[in-house]
Backbone bond lengths (Angstrom), bond angles and torsions (degrees), N, CA, C in turn:
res aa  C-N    CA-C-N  psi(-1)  N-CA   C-N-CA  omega(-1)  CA-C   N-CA-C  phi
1 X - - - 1.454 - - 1.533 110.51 -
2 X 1.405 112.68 156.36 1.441 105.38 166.16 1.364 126.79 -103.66
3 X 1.681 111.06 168.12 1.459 102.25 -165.20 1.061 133.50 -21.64
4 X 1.245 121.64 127.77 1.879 107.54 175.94 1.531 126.26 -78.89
5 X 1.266 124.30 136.86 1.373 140.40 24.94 1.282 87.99 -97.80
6 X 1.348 126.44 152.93 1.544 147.36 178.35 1.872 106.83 -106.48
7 X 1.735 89.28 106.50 1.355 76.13 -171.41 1.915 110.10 -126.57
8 X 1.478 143.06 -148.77 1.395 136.01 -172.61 1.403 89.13 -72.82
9 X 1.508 129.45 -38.64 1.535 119.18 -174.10 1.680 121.08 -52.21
10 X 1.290 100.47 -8.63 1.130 121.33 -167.76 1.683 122.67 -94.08
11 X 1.195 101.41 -24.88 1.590 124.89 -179.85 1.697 94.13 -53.86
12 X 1.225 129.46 138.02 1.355 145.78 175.23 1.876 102.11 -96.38
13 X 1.598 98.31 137.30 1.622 87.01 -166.74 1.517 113.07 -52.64
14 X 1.232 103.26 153.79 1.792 126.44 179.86 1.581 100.69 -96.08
15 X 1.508 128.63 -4.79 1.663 130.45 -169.40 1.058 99.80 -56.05
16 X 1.813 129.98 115.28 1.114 140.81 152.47 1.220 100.17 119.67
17 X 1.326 141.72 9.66 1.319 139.16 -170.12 1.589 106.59 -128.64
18 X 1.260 97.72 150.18 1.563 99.57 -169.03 1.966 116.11 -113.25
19 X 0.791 133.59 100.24 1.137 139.38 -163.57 1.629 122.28 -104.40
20 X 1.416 99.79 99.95 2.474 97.60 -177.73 1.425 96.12 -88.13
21 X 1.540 118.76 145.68 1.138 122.33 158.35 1.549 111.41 -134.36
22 X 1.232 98.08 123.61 1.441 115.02 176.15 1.726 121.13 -52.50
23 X 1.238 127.61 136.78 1.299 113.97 -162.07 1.370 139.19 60.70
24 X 1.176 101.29 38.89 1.813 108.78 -149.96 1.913 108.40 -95.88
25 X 1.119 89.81 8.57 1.773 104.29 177.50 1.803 112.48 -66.19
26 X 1.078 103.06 -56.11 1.155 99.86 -164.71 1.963 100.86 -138.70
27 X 1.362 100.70 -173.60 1.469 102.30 171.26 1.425 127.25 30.48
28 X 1.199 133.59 -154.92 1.761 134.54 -174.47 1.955 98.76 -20.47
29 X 1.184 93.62 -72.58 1.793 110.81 -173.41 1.242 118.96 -40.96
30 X 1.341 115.74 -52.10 1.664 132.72 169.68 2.140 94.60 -42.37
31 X 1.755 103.17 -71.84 1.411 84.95 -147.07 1.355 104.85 -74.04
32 X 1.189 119.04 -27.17 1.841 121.03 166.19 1.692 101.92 -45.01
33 X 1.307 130.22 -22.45 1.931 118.26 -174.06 1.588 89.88 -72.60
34 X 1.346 92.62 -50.67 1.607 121.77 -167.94 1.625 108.51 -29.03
35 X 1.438 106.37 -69.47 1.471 113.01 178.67 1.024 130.60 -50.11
36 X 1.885 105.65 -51.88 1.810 104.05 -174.97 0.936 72.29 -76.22
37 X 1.394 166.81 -72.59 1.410 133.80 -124.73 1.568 114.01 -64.48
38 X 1.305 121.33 -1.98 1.196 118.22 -161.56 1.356 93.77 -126.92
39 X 1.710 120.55 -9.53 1.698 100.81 170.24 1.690 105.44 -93.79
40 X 1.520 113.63 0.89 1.717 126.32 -177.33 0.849 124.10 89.02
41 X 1.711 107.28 52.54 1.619 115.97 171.17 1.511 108.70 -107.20
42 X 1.038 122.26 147.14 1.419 124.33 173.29 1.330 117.34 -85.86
43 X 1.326 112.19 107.70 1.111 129.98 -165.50 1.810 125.43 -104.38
44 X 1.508 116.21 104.09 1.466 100.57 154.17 1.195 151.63 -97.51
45 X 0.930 120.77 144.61 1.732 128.69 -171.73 0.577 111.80 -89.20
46 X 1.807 125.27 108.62 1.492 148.70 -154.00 1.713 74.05 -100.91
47 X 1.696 119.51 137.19 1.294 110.23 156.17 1.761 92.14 -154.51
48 X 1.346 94.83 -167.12 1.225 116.13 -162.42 1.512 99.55 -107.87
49 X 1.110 108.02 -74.95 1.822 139.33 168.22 1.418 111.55 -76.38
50 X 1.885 103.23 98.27 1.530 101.10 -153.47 1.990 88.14 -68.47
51 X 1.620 100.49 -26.30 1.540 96.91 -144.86 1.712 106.30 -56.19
52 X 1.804 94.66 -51.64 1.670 106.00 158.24 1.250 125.01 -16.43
53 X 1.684 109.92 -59.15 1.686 123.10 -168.12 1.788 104.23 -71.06
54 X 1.251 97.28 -48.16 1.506 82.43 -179.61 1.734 128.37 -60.94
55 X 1.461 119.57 -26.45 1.240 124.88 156.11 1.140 106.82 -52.71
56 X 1.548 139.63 -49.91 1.154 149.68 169.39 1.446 126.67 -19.24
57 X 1.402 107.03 -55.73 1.538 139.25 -162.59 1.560 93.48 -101.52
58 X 1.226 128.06 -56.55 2.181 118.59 164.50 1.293 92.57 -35.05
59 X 1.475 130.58 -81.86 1.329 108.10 -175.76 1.069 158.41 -37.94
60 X 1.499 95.17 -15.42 1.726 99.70 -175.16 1.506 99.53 -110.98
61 X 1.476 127.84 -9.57 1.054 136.80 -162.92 1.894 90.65 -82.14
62 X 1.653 112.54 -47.01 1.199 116.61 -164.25 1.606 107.37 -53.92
63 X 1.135 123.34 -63.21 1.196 140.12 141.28 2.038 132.44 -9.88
64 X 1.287 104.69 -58.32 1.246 132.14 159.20 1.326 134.61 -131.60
65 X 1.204 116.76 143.01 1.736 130.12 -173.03 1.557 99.14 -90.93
66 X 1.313 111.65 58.02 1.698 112.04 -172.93 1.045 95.59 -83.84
67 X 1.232 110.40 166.65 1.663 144.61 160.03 1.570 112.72 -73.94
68 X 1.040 109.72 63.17 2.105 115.58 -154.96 1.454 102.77 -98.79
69 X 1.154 130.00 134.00 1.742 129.21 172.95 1.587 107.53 -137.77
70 X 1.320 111.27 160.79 1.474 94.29 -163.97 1.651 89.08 -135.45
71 X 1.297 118.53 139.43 1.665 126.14 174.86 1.653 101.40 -135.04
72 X 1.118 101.29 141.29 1.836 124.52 -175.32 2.273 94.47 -88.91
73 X 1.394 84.07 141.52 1.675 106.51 -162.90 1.327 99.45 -142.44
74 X 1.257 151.12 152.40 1.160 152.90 99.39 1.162 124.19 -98.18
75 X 1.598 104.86 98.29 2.031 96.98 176.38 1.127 129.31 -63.17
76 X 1.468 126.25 -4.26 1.100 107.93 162.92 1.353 122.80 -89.57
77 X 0.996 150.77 8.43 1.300 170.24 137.77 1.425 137.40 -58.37
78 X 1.388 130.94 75.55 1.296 130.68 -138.21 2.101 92.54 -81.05
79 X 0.929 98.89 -15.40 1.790 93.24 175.58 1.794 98.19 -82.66
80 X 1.360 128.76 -51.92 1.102 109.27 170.22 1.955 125.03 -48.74
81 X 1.347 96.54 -53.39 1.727 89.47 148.23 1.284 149.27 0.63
82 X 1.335 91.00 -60.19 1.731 95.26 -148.45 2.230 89.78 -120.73
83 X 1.773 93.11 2.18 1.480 85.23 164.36 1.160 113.41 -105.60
84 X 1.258 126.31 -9.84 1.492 132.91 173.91 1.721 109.13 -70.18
85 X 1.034 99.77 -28.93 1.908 105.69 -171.57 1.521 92.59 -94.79
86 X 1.633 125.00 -38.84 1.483 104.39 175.78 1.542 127.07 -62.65
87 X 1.581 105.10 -33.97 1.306 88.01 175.87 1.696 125.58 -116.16
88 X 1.787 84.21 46.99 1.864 94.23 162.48 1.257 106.89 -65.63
89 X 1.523 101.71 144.42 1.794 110.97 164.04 0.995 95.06 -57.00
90 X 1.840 116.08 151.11 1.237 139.11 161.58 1.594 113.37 -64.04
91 X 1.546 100.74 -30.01 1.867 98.19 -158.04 1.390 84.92 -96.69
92 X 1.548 140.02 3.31 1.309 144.56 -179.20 1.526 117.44 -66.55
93 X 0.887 134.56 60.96 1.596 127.70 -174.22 1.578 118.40 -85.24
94 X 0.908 118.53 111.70 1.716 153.31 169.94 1.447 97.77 -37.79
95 X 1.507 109.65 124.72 1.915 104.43 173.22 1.966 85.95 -131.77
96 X 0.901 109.70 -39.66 1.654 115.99 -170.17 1.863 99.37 -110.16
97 X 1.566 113.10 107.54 1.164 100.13 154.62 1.795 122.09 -145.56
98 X 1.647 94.89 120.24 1.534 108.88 -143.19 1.636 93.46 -92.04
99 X 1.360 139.96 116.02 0.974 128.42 156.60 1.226 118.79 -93.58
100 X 1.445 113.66 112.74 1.261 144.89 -173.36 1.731 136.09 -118.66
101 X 0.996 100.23 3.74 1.671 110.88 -172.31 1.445 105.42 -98.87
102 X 1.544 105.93 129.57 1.517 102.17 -171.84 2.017 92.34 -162.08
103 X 1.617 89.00 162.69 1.414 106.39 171.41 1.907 106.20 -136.29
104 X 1.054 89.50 143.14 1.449 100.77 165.72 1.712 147.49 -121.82
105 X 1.244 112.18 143.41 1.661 101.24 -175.74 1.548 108.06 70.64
106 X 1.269 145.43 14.74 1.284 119.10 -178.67 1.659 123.31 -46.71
107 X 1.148 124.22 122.77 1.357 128.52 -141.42 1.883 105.03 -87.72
108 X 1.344 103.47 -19.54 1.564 114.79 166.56 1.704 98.45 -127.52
109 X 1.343 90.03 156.32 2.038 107.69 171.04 1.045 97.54 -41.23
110 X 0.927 132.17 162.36 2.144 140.31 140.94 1.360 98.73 -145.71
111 X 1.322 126.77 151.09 1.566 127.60 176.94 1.505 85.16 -133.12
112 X 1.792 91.17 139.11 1.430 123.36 168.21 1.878 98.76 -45.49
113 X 1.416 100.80 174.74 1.438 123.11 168.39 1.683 95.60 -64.93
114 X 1.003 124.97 -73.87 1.187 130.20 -171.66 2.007 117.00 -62.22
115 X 1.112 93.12 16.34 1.796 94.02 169.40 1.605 120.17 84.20
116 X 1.658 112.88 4.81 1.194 115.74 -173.72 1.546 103.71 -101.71
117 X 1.770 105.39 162.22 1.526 100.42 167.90 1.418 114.66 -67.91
118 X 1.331 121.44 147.27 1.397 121.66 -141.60 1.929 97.95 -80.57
119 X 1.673 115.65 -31.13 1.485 121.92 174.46 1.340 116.42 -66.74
120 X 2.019 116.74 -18.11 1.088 94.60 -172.07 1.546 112.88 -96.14
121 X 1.552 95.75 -6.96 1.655 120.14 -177.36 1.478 99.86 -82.78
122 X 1.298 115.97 -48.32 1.756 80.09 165.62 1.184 149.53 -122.48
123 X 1.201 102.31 30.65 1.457 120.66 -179.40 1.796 99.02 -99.21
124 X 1.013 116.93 -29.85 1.856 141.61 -158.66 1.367 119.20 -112.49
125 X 1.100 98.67 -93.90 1.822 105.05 -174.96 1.383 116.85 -68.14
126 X 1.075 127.29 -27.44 1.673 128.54 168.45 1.597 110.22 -67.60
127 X 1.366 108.44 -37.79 1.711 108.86 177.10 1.435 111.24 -76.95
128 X 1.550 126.03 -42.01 1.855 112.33 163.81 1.058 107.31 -69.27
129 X 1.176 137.22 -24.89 1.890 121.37 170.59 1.488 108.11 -63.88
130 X 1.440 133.96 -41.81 0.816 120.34 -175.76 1.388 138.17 -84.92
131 X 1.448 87.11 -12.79 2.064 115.13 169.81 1.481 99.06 -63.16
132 X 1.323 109.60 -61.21 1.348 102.69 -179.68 1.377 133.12 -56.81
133 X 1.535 116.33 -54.03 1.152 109.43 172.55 1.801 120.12 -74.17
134 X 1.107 129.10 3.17 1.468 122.96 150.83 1.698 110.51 -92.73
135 X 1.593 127.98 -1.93 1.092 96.24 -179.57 1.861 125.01 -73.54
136 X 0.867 134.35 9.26 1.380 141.81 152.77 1.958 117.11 -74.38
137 X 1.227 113.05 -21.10 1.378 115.48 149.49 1.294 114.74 -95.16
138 X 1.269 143.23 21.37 1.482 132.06 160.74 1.802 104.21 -93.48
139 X 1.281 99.83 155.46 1.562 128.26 -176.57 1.263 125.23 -74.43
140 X 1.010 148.92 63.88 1.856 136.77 152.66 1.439 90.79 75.23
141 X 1.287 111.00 -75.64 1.834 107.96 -151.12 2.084 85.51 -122.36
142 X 1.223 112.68 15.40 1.726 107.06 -178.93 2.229 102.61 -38.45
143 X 1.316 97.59 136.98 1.457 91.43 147.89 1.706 132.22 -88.04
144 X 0.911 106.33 154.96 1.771 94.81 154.70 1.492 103.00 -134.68
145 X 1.374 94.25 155.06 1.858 101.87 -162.77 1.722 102.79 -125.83
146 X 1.301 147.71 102.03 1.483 154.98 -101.54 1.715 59.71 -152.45
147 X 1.740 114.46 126.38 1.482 125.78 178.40 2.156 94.32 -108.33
148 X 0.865 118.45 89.01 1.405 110.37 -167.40 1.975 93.23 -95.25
149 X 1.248 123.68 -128.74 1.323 117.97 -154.18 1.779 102.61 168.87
150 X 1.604 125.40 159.61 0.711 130.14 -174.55 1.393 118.98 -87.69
151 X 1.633 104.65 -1.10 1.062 110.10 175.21 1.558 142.76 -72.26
152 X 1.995 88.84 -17.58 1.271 104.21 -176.52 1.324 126.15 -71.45
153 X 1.693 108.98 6.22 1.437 111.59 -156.84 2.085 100.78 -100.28
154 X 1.450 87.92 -0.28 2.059 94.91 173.46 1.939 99.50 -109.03
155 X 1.307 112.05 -2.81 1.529 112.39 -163.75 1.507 116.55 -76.90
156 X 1.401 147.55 167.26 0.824 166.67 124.67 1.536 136.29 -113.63
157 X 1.137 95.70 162.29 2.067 97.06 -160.15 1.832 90.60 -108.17
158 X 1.033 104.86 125.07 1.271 113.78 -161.53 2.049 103.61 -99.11
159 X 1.259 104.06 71.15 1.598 86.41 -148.09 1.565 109.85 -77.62
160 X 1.749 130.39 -1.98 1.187 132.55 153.84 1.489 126.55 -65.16
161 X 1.595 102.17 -6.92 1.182 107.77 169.34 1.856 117.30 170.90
162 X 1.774 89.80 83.64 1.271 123.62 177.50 1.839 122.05 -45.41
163 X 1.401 97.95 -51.95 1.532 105.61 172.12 1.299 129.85 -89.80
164 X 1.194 102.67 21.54 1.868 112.99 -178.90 1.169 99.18 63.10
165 X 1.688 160.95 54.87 1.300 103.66 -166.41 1.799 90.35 -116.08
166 X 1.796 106.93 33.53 1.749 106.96 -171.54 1.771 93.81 -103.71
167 X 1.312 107.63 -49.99 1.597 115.32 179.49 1.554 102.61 -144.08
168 X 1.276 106.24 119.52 1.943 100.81 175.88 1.586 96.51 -103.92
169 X 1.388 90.67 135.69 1.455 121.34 139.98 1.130 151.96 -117.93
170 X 1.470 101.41 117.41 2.331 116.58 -154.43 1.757 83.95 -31.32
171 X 1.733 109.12 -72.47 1.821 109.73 -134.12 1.816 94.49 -72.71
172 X 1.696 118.16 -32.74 1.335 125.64 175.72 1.512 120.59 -46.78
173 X 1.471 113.36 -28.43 1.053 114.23 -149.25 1.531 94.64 -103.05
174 X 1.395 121.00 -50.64 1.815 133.50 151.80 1.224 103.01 -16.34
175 X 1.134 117.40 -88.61 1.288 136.51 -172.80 1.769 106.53 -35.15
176 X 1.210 131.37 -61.69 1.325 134.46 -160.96 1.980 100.70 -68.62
177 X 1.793 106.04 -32.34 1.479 112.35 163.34 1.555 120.02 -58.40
178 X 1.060 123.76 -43.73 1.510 135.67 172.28 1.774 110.95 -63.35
179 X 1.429 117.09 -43.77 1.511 117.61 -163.16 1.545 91.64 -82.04
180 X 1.463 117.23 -17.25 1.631 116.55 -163.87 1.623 94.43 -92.08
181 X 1.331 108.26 -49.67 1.587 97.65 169.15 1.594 122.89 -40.86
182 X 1.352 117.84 -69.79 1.290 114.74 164.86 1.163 115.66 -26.79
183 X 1.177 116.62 -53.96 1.928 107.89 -145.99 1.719 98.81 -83.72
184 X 1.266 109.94 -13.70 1.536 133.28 162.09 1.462 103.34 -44.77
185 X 1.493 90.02 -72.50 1.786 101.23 -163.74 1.673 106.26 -56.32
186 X 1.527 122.88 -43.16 1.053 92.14 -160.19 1.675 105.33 -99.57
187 X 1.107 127.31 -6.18 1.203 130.41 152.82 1.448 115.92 -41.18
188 X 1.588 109.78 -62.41 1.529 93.96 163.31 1.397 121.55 -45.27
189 X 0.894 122.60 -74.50 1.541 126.77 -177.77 1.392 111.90 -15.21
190 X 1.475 119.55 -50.90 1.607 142.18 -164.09 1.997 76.29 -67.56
191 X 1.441 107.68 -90.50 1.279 93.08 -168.15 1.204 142.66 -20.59
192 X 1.184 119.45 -58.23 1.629 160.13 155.73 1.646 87.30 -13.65
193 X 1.615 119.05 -92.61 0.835 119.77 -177.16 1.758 134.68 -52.24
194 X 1.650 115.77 -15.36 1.457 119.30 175.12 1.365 94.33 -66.84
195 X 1.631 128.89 -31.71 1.488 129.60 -159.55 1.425 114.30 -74.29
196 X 1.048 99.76 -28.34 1.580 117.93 173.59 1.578 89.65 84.13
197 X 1.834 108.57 67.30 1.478 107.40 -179.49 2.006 112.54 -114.94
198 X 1.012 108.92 148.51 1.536 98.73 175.81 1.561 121.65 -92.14
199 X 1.576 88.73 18.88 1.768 101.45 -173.15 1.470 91.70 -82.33
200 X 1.332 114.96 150.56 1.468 122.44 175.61 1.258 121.49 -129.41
201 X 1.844 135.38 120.60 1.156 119.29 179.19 1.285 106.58 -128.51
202 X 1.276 102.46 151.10 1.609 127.50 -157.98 1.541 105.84 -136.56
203 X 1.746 121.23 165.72 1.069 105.24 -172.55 1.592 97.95 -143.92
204 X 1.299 129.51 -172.72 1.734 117.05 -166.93 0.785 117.59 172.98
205 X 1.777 127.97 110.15 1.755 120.13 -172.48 1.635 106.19 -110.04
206 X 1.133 112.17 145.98 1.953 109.83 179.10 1.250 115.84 -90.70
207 X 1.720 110.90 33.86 1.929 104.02 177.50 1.332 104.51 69.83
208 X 1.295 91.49 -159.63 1.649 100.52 172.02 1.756 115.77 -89.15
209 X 1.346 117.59 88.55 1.404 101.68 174.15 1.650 119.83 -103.65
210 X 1.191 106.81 155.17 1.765 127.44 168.59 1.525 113.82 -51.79
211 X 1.728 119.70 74.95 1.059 98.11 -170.11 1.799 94.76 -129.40
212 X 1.551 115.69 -163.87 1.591 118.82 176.26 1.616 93.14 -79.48
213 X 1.049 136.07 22.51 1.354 113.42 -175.03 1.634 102.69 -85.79
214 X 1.188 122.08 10.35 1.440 129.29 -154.24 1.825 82.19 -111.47
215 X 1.109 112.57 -6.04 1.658 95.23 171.48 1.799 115.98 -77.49
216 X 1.823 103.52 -14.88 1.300 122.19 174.92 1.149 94.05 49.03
217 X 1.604 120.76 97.62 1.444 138.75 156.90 1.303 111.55 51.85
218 X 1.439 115.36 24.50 1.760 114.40 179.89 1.685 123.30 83.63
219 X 1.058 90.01 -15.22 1.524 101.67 -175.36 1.948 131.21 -125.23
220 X 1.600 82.95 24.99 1.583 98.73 160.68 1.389 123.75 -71.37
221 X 1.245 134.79 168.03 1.433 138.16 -163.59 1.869 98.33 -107.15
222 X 1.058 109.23 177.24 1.948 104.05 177.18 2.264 106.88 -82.54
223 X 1.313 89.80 -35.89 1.921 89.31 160.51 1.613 104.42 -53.29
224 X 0.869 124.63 -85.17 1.482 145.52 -168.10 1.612 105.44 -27.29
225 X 1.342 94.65 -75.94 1.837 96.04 175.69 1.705 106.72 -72.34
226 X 1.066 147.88 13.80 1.040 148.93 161.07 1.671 111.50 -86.60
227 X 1.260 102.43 -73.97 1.223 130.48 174.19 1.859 109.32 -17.77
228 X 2.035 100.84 -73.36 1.286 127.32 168.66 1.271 117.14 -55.65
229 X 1.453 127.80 -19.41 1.911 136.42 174.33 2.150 95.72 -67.43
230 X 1.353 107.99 -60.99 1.001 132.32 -149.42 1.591 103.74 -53.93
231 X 1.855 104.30 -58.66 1.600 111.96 166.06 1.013 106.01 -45.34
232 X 1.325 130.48 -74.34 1.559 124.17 -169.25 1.423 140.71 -77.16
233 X 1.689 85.46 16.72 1.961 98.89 161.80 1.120 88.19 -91.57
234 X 1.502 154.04 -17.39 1.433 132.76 -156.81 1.442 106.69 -105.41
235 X 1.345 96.73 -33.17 1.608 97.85 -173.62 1.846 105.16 -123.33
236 X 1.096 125.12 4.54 1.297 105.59 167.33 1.664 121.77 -133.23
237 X 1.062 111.64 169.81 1.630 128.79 173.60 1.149 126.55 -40.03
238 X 1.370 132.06 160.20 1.536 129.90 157.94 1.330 92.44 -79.15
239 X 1.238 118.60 156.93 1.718 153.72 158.16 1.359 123.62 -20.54
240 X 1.514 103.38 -48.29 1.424 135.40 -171.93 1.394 99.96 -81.49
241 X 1.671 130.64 -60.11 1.103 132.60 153.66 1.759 122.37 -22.35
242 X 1.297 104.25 -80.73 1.440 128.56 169.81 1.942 103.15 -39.57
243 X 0.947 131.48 -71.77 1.702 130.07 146.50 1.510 122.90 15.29
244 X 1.454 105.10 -52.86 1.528 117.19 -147.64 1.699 95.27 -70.80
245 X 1.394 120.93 -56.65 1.166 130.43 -172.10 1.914 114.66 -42.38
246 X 1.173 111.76 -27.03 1.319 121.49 -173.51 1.027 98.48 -108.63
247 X 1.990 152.19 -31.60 1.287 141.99 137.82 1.146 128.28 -36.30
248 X 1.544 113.37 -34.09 1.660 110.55 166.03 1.526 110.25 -73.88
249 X 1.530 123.81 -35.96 1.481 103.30 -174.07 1.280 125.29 -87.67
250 X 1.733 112.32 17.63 0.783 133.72 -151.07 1.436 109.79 -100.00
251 X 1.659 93.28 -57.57 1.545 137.83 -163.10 1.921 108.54 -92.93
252 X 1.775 111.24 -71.83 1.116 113.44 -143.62 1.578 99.56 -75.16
253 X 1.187 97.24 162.55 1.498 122.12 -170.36 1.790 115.73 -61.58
254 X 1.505 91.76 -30.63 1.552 120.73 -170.68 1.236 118.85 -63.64
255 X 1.759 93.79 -50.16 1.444 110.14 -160.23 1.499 119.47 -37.38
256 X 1.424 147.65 169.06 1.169 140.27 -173.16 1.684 97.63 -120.26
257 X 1.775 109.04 135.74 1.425 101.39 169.90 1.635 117.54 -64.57
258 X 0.957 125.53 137.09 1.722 121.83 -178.40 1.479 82.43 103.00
259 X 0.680 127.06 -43.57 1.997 111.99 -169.11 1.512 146.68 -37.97
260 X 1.082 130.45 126.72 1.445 124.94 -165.89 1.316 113.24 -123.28
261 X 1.283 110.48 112.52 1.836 128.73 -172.29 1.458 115.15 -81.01
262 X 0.797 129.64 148.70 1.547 134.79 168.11 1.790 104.29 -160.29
263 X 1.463 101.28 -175.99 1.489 109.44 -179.62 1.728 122.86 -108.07
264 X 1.231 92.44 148.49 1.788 102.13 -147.86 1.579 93.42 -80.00
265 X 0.824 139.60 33.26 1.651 144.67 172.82 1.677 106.88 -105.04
266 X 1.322 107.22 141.30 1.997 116.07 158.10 1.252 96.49 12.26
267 X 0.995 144.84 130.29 1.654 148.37 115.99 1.816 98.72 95.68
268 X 1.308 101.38 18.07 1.053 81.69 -147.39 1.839 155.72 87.97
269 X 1.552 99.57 -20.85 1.068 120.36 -152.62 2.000 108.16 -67.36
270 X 1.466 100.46 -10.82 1.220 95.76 -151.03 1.517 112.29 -163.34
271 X 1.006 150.35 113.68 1.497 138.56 -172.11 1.706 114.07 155.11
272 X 1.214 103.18 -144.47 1.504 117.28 -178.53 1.951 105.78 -114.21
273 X 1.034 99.05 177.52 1.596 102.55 -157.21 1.772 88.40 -84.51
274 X 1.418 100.81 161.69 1.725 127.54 -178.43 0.977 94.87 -165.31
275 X 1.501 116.46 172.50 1.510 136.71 125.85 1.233 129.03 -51.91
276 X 2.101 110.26 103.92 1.034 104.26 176.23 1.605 152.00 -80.68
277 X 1.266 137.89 -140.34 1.092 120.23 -157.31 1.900 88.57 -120.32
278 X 1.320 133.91 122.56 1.406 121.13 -174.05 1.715 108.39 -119.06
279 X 1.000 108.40 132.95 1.410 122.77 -152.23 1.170 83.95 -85.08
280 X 1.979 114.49 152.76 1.703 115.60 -164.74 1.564 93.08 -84.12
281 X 1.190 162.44 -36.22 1.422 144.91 -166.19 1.828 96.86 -48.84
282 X 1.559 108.30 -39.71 1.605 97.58 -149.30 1.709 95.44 -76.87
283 X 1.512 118.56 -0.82 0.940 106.64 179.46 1.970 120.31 -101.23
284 X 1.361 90.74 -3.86 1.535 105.17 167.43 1.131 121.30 -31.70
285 X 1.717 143.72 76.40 1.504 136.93 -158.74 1.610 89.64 -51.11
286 X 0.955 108.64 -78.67 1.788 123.72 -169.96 1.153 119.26 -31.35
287 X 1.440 116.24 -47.28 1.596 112.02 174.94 1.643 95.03 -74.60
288 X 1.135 144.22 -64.89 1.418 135.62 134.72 1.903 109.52 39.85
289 X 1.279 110.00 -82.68 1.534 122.23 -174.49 0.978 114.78 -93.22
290 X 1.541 124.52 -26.73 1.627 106.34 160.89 1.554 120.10 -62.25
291 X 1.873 120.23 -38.36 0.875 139.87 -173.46 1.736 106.39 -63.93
292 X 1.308 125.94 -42.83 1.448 136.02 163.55 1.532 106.64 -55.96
293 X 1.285 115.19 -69.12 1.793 114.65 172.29 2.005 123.84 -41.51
294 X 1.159 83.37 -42.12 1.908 100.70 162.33 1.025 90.90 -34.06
295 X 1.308 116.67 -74.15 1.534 137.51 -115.76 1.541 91.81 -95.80
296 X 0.788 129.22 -61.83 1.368 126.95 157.12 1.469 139.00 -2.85
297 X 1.665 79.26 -68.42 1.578 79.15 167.29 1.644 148.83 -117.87
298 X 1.820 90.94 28.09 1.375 121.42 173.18 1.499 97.28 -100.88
299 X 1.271 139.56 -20.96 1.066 130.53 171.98 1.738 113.75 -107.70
300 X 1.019 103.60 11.25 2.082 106.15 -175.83 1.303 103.93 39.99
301 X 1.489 137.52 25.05 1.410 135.95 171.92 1.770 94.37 -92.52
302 X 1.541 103.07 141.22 1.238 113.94 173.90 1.321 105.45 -154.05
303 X 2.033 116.50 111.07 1.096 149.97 162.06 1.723 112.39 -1.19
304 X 1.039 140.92 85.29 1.706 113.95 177.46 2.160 89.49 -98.22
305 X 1.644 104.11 102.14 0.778 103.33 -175.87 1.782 107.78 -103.37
């Protein structure tokens, strides 16, 4: 690890490297653009809400004279997907790619366009569709940085019935999106490495941070997102804080491929980046490759690793 506390001063320049981050509007995504943009990576802002993103990008521009471009995404949407990766530049090569876009708690079911539960579509299945179809734009030694959560450590993958659609549960259902991300990330990694690849994937939760995720999928009530602001003024981080853990696995030299960052405070909940704590389901190889094969073929994405 490096010196402690490990903080953005710490980021080693990004000059010449090109870095997308998913969700990059606001919260986690925003201050992760924020950073490489400020160690001189050229950064795009994968968003949803171009209008959002472009306020997004004034900001970081004010701040920094980055190299900033902005492309429209919806992860939950596997046709938005697979148009964002069609019309990547060819001469565009990927060194940083942070999947970061997520919703939480949706308080009723909703299913994606494409028939999925809408948390697991975009926190999940929109990010391996999109790994895959950019992995022919990733770099020699590119990272990818899998933003998972502390939540995954109560989660399970429900594989008789992935989309809730027998009994849903808001925090059950989060949770099983986050543990699936992980088990994503480091499964890739496993692959990655049988290939004899210099691609590296890593994975990274920010504790508890202060972010919009408290709007819970858009469709929280003014109690609800109030309520959820209030806990996590008492007990959690600013954004920027919460950030660091996925800038280090992003950035530092140290980091380990397969690796999972979190913050060196209580529970985790709060601090500077470490090696975090990975709950044994996410390490299940087996549920692992069935969970990749799922995935596979609810999204028609297939790995050319």
């Amino acid at each position: 690890m490096a010196r402690h506390p490990w903080t953005a001063a710490d980021i080693p320049s990004q000059a010449g490297r090109r870095a997308v981050v998913t969700g990059a509007s606001a919260g986690l995504g925003f201050e992760t653009a924020r950073a490489l943009a400020g160690a001189g990576a050229a950064v795009v802002l994968a968003v949803r809400d171009l209008e959002k993103g472009e306020r997004a990008a004034a900001a970081i521009r004010r701040e920094h004279p980055a190299a900033l471009s902005l492309r429209r995404i919806d992860t939950a949407s596997l046709a938005s997907v697979r148009a964002f990766a069609a019309e990547w530049p060819a001469e565009w090569a990927i060194d940083r790619l942070v999947l970061n876009a997520g919703i939480a708690a949706v308080p009723r079911r909703e299913e994606s366009m494409d028939g999925f539960e809408r948390q697991l579509a975009t926190n999940y299945l929109g990010h391996f569709a999109l790994t895959g179809l950019l992995r022919p734009a990733l770099s020699p030694s590119a990272r990818v940085v899998s933003v998972s959560s502390l939540a995954h450590r109560s989660g399970r993958i429900r594989f008789d019935d992935l989309h809730w659609r027998e009994v849903y549960g808001a925090q059950r259902a989060y949770r099983q999106s986050k543990l699936a991300l992980l088990m994503f990330a480091l499964e890739l990694d496993r692959r990655l490495k049988a290939a004899g690849s210099g691609i590296a994937s890593l994975a990274a939760h920010p504790g508890l941070a202060r972010t919009e995720v408290f709007r819970r999928g858009d469709r929280a009530g003014a109690f609800q997102q109030g309520a959820g602001r209030a806990i996590f003024s008492l007990i959690g981080q600013p954004a920027a804080q919460g950030a660091l853990p996925i800038l280090y696995a992003a950035t530092a030299p140290e980091a380990e491929r397969g690796g999972y960052y979190g913050p060196d405070g209580v529970w985790e909940a709060r601090g500077y980046p470490k090696p975090a704590a990975i709950a044994s389901q996410a390490l299940d190889r087996a549920a692992a490759g069935r969970l990749w094969a799922v995935s596979e073929t609810l999204t028609g994405v297939r790995f050319a690793l």
